[in-house]
C-alpha positions as CSV (number, residue, x, y, z in Angstrom):
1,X,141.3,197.5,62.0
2,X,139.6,198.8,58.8
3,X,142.2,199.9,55.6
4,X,141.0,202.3,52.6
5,X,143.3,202.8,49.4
6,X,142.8,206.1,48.4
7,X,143.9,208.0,45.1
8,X,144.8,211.4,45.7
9,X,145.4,211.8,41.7
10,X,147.3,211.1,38.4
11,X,150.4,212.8,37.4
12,X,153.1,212.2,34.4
13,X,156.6,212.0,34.9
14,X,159.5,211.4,31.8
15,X,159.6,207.7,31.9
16,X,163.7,207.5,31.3
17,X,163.9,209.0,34.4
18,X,161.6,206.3,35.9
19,X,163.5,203.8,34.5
20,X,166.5,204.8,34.3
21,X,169.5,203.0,32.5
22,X,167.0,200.6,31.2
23,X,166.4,201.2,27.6
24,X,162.9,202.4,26.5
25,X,161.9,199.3,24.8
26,X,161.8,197.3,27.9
27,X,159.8,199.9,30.2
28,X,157.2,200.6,27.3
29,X,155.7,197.3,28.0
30,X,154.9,198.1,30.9
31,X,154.2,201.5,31.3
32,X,153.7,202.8,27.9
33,X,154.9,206.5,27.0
34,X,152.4,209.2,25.4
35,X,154.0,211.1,22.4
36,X,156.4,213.5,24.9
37,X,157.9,210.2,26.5
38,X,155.6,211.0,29.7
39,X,154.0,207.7,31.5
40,X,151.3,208.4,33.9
41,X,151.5,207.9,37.9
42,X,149.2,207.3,40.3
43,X,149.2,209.3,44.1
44,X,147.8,206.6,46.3
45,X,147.4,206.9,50.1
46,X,146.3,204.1,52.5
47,X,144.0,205.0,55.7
48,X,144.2,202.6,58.5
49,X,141.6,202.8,61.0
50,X,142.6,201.1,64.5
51,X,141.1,201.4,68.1
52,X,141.3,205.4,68.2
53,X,143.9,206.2,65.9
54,X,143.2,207.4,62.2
55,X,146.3,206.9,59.9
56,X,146.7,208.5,57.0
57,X,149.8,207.0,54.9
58,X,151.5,209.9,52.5
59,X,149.5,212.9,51.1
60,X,149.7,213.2,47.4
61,X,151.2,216.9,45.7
62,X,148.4,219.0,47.3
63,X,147.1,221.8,45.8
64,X,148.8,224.7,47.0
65,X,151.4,225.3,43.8
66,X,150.9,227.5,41.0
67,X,149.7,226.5,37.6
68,X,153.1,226.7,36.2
69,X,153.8,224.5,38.3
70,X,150.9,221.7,38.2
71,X,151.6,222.3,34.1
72,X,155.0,220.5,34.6
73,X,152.8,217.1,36.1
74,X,149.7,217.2,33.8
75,X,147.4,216.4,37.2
76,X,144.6,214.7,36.7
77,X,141.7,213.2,38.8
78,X,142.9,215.7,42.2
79,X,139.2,216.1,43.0
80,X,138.8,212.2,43.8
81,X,140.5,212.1,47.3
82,X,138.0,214.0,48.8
83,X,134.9,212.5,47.3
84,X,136.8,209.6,48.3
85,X,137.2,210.3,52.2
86,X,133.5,211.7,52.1
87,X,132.3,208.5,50.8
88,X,134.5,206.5,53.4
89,X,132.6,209.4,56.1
90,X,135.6,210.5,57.3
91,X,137.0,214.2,57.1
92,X,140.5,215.8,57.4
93,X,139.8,216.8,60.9
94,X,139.1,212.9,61.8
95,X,142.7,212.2,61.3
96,X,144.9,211.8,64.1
97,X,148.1,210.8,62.6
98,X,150.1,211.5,58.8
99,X,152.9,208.7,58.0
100,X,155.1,210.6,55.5
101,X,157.3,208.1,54.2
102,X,159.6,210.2,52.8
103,X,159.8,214.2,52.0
104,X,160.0,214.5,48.3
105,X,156.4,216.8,46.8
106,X,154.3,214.0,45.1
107,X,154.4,212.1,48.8
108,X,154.1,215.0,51.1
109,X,152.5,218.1,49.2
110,X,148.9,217.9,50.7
111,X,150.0,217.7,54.1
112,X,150.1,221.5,53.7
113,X,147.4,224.4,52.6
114,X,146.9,227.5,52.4
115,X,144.4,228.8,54.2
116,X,140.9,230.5,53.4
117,X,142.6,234.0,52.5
118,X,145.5,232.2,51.4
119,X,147.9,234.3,53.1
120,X,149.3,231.5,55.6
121,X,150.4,227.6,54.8
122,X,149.1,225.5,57.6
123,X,148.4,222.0,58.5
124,X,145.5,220.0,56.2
125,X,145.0,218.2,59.1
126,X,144.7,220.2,62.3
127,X,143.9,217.5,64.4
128,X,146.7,215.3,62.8
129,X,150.4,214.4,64.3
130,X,152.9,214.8,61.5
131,X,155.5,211.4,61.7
132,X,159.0,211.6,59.5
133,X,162.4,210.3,61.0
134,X,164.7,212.7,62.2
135,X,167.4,211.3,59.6
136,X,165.3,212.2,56.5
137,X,164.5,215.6,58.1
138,X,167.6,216.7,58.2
139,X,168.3,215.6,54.4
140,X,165.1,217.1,53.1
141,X,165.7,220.9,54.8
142,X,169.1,220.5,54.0
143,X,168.9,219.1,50.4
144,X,171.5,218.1,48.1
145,X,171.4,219.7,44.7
146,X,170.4,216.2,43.0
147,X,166.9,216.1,45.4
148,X,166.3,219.8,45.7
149,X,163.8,220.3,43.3
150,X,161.7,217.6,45.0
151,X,162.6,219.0,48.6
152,X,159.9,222.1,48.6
153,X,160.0,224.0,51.4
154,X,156.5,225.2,51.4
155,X,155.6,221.4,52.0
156,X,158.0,221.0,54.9
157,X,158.9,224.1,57.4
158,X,155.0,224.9,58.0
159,X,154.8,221.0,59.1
160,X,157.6,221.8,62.0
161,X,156.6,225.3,62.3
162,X,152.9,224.0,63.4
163,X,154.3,221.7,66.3
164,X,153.0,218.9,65.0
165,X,155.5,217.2,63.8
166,X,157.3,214.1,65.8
167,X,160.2,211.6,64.6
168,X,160.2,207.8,64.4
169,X,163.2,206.9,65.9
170,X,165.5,205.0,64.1
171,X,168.3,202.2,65.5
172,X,168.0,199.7,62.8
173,X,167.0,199.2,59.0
174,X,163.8,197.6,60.4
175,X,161.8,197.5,63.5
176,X,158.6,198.3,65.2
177,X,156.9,201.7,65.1
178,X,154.8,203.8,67.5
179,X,151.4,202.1,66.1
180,X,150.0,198.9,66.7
181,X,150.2,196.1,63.8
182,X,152.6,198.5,61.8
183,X,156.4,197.9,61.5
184,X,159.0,199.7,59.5
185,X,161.6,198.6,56.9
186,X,164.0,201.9,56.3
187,X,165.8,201.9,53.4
188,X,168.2,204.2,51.7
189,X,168.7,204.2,48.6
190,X,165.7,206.1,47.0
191,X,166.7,209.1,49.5
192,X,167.7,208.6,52.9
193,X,166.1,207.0,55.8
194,X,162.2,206.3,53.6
195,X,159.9,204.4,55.7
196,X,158.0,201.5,54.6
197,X,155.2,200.7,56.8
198,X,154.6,196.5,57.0
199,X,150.6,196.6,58.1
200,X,150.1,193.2,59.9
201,X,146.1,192.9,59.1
202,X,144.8,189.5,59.7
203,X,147.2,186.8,58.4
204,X,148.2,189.2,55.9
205,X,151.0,191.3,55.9
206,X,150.3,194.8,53.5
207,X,153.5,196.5,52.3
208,X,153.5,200.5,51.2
209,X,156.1,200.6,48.8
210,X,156.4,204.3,48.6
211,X,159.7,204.4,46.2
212,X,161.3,201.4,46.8
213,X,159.7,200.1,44.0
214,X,156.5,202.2,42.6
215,X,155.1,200.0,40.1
216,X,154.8,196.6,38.6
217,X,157.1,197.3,35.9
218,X,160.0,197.9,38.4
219,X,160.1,194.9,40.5
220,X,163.5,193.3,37.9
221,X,166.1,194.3,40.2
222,X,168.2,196.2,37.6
223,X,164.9,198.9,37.1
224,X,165.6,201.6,39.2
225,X,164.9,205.2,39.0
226,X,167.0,208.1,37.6
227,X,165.6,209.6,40.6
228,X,167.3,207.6,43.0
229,X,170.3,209.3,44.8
230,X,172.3,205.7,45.4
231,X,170.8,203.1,42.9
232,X,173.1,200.5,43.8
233,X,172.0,200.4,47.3
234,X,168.5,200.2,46.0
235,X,169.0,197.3,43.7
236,X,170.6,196.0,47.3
237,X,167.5,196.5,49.0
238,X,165.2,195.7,46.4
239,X,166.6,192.5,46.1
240,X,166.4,191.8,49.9
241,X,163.1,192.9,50.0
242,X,162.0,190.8,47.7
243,X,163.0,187.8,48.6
244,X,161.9,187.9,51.9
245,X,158.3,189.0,50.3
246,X,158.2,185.7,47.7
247,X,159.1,184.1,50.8
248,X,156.4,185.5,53.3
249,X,154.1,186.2,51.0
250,X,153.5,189.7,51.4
251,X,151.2,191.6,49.2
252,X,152.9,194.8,47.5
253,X,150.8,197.8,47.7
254,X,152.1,200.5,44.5
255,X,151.7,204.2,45.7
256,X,152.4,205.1,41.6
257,X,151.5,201.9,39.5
258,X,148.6,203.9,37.8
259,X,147.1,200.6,37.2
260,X,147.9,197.9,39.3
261,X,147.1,198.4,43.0
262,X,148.5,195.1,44.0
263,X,150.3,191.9,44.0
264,X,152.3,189.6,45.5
265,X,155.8,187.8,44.1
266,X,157.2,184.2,43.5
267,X,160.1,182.6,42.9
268,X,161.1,182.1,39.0
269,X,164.1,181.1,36.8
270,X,164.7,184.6,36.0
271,X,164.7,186.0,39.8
272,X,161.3,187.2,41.6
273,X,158.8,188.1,39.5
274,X,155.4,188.8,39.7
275,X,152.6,186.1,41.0
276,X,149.2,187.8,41.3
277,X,147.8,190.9,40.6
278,X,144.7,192.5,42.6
279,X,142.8,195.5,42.8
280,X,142.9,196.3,47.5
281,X,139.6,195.7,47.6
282,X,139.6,192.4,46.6
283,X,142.2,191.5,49.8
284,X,138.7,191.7,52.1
């Protein structure tokens, strides 16, 4: 098995509704606020390479929106996901799988494009089957008014419409998936049924945390997103999560922290808090 972290670019989002209830002066720290309150984001993907698969974990925003649009996100650094897969020698077609963890745009935008005349949306990987959960499907193409905005149907109907999408069943909050040394923790309160891929390389055990918790500064279980459509479920299954990660010593990897790619968690006084910080590369 070979794994790539991969940043498909930078974008800014209002950091109270990052954070939530918790007051400004606490989050700062963290993730400090330019002069319009905005923090900045990171769009990271993870590729896992395994006997003749080629996984690609969530997609970034894409490029397919208009500039009013992209204006709303100040993007930055779009351009370094493919220099990135050129330098890894890999191209879209090479992919034979997309793990979308969950439908909202800044995880599943680039898994659609226009194409050369830009008259029809297709796939960005032709070659690629398209994984959600049937659950989340129907949530995403049905959306509540709280989620609609992030629900875009340009990102989601061309995916089905191209047959080649597929479903991850789902009979528990956790079990195995359809690929080798990857389980799946599903949790609920983010948006319903997001996937959380557990990659089981070497003694190691590698957790995407999509939403669940996208950054360093959001591992104190009482800072949760504005975003999230049940909060108290997700300080629930934060705090689950957790605990079983100080206690297993899995290493957290951050889709959004803009600066920290890594860490894992202890123990403390205070609850679980963070214990080392790392860069992915340094995991090999």
């Amino acid at each position: 098995m070979k794994i790539h972290s991969i940043n498909t670019g930078n974008f800014k989002l209002d950091g109270g509704a990052m954070f939530g209830v918790v007051p400004k002066s606490l989050w700062n720290r963290t993730n400090p606020a330019d002069n319009n309150n905005l923090c900045s984001w990171s769009m990271r993907s993870l590729i896992i390479e395994q006997e003749n698969q080629l996984l690609l974990i969530d997609t970034g925003i894409g490029n397919k929106q208009d500039d009013k649009f992209f204006s709303h996100f100040h993007l930055s650094k779009t351009d370094e996901f493919d220099k990135a897969l050129n330098n890894l020698g890999y191209s879209k077609k090479d992919f034979t799988d997309v793990f979308l963890t969950h439908l909202h745009f800044d995880h599943c935008g680039g898994a659609i494009e226009w194409n050369k005349n830009k008259t029809v949306l297709i796939p960005s990987y032709q070659n690629a089957t398209y994984w959600s959960t049937e659950n989340h499907w129907e949530w995403a193409t049905n959306p509540n008014p709280r989620e609609k905005a992030s629900f875009l149907k340009e990102n989601i109907l061309p995916i089905e419409e191209s047959g080649q999408l597929k479903f991850i069943k789902r009979t528990s909050n956790y079990g195995k998936s359809i690929f080798n040394n990857i389980d799946i923790l599903f949790v609920d309160g983010h948006t319903e049924s997001m996937m959380l891929p557990h990659i089981k390389y070497k003694d190691k055990t590698i957790v995407f945390m999509a939403d669940l918790i996208p950054s360093i500064g959001h591992i104190p279980l009482p800072y949760v997103m504005g975003y999230d459509t049940r909060p108290l479920i997700t300080m629930t299954e934060k705090e689950k999560f957790l605990i079983e990660a100080a206690n297993k010593n899995y290493i957290l990897f951050f889709e959004h922290d803009s600066v920290n790619e890594c860490c894992t968690v202890k123990h403390t006084d205070k609850g679980i808090r963070v214990d080392e910080i790392f860069n992915f590369n340094e995991l090999f």
